[in-house]
N, C-alpha and C positions, 0 to 999 in steps of 0.2 A: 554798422559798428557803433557803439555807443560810447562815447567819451569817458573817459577816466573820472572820478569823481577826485579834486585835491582836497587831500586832509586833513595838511597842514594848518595851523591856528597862527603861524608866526612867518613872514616873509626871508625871503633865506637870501642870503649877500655873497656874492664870490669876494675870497680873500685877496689884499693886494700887496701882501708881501709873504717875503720868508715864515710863515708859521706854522708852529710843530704842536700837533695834539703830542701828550705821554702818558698813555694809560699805566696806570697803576693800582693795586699793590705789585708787591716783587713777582716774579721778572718785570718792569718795563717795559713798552711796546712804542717805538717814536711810526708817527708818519707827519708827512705835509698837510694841511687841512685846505679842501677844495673847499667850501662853504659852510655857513655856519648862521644859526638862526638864534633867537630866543629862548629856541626849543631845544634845538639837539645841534649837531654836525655831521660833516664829512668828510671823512680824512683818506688817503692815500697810501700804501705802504707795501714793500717789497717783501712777498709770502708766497710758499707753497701751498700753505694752510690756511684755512680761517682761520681768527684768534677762536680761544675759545669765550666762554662767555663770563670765566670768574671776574674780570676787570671788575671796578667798582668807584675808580673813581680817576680825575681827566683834570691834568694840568695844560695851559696854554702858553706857551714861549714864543717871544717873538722877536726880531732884528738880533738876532745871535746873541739870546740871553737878556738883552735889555729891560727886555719887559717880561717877567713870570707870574701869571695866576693860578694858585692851586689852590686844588683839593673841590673839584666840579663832584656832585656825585649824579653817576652815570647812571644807563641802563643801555646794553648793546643793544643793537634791531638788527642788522642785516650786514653781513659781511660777502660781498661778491669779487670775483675775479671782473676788472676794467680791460687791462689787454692781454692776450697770452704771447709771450713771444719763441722765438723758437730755437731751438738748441739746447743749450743746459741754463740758458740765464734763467732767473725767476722772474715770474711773473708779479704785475702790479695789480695791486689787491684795494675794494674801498670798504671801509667799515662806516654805518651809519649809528649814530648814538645818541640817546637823549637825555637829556639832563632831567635829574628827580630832584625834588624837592629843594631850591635853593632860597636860602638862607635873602634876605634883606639885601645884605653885603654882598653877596655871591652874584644876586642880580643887579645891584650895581655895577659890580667889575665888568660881567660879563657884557652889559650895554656899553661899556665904558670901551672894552676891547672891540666889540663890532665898531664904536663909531670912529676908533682910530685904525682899523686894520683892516677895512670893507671898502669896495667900490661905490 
């Protein structure tokens, strides 16, 4: 068996608080975000469904509003179902997404949020 190649460019931080990806335009999609890199992230959320893929761009909220960064712009990668569970509840879903082209400012904030909301 041969090892997975990683190909990732940017090292990825588990979050250590309350924080909410929001993808946008309208509708909104909120989840918890499990980790999150230079690069992209990954978030959390209760779905039957994949999202689809029109999203386009990812605000980050944290300690219940405190802190808001918006207006990330996105590109989805991979939306997978984490666990199913059984009965009628819905299942937990994680979507992986990577940030395109940010701006100066945008990669400020965005360091700015890893180095206050990362283990």
């Amino acid at each position: 068996m041969t090892p997975s190649l990683e190909r990732r460019k940017h090292p990825r931080y588990n979050v250590n608080s309350d924080v909410l990806a929001v993808l946008k335009p309208y509708p909104i999609k909120l989840g918890q975000i499990a980790n999150i890199s230079e690069g992209g992230l990954a978030f959390n959320y209760q779905g039957a469904q994949a999202i689809d893929g029109a999203y386009s761009f990812l605000d980050l909220i944290a300690s219940q509003g405190q802190q808001h960064f918006s207006s990330f712009p996105i590109q989805p990668l991979r939306d997978t179902t984490v666990s199913k569970v059984f009965g009628k509840s819905i299942p937990i879903r994680q979507m992986a997404i990577c940030f395109q082209a940010l701006n100066s400012i945008q990669k400020v904030m965005l360091q700015q949020f890893i180095d206050i909301h990362t283990k």
